[in-house]
Every structure is written in structure tokens, then in C-alpha cells.
C-alpha positions in Angstrom: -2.4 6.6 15.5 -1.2 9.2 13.5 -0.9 8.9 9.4 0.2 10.9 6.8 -0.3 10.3 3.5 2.6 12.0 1.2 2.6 12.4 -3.1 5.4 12.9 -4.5 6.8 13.5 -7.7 9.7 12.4 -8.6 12.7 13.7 -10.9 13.2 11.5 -14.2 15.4 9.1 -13.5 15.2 9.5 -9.5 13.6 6.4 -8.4 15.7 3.5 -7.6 17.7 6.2 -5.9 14.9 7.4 -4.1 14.0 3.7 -2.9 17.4 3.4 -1.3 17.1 6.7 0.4 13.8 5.6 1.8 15.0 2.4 2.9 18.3 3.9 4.7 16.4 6.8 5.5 13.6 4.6 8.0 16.7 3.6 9.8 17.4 7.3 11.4 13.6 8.0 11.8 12.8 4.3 13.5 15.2 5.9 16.2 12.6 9.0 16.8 10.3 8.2 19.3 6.5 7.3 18.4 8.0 6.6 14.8 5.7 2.8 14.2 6.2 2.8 10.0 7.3 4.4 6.4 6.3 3.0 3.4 6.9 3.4 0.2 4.1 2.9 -2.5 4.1 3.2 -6.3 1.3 3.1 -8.6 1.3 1.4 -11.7 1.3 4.1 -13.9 4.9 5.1 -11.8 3.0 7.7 -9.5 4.7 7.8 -6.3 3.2 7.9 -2.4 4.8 8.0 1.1 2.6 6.5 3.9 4.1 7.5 7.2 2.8 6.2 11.0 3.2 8.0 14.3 2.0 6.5 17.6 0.6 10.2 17.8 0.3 14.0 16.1 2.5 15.5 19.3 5.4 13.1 18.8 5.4 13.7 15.1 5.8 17.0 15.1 8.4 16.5 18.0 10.5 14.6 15.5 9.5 17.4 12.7 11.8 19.9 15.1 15.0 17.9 14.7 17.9 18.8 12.7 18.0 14.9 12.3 15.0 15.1 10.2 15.7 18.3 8.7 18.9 16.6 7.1 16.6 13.8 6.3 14.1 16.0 4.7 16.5 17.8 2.6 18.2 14.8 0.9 14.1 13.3 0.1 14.0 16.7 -1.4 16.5 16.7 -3.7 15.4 13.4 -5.8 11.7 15.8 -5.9 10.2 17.6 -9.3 8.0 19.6 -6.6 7.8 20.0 -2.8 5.9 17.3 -1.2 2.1 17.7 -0.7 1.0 15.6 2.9 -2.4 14.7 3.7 -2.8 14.4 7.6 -4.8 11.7 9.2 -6.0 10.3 12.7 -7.0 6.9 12.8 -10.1 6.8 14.1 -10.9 2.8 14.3 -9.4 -0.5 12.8 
């Protein structure tokens, strides 16, 4: 399994915006194959974290070379203070 752990900061006001987009969003990437989950996860001082699962690195970055998830991308973007910083994991037991 592949994981990647995603801060991001979101413009003032963004967030129940940015919760629909994530929601609608998981939709178009469940259809990319090796796509298992996406979560959204908030602090409780409002700091915000995507949590994304891959069956695998390869079929990630497959999906990474889409114009589907380019578009995708681009609209997360927009409801951003700053790019996106990932953190890239392999899960190594369970």
C-alpha cells in the first residue's frame, strides 16, 4: 500500500467548499485504478490534512499523468493559501 500524507492550508473562508470538492472529487479518482481511499482530516485548532491510499507507488503516479487529475488538481488548488506539501509513505506492516 501506498500513502500519502498531504497538509494543506486553506484560504479564509474555503473550507465547507473544500469539503464538497473532496467529497465530489473521490468520485472521479475512485474510477483511477489502484485508487483504495481519500480522506479528509481536520485538526482541532482548524489545520487541515489529506490522507490519500494507492494499492501501489506505480499506479499512483499512473493516475498523476491524467488530465483527469490534472483538472482535479487544479480546482483543490484554488481553495489553497499555499501549494500542497505531500509526505510519501509505503506501508510496511499492519
Amino acid at each position: 500500500m501506498f500513502v500519502v500524507v498531504v497538509e494543506v492550508q486553506l484560504k479564509s473562508g474555503a473550507e465547507e467548499e473544500f469539503k464538497k470538492w473532496v467529497s465530489e472529487s473521490n468520485k472521479d479518482l475512485a474510477k483511477f485504478d489502484g485508487f483504495v481511499n481519500r480522506r479528509l482530516l481536520a485538526t482541532r485548532t482548524g489545520k487541515h490534512t489529506l490522507l490519500v491510499e494507492f494499492e501501489s507507488q506505480e499506479k499512483f503516479e499512473k493516475m498523476h499523468q491524467t488530465q483527469e487529475h490534472f483538472r482535479i488538481q487544479s480546482k483543490g488548488h484554488s481553495y489553497m493559501q499555499t501549494p500542497p506539501r505531500p509526505i510519501f509513505y509505503e506501508v510496511v506492516t499492519s
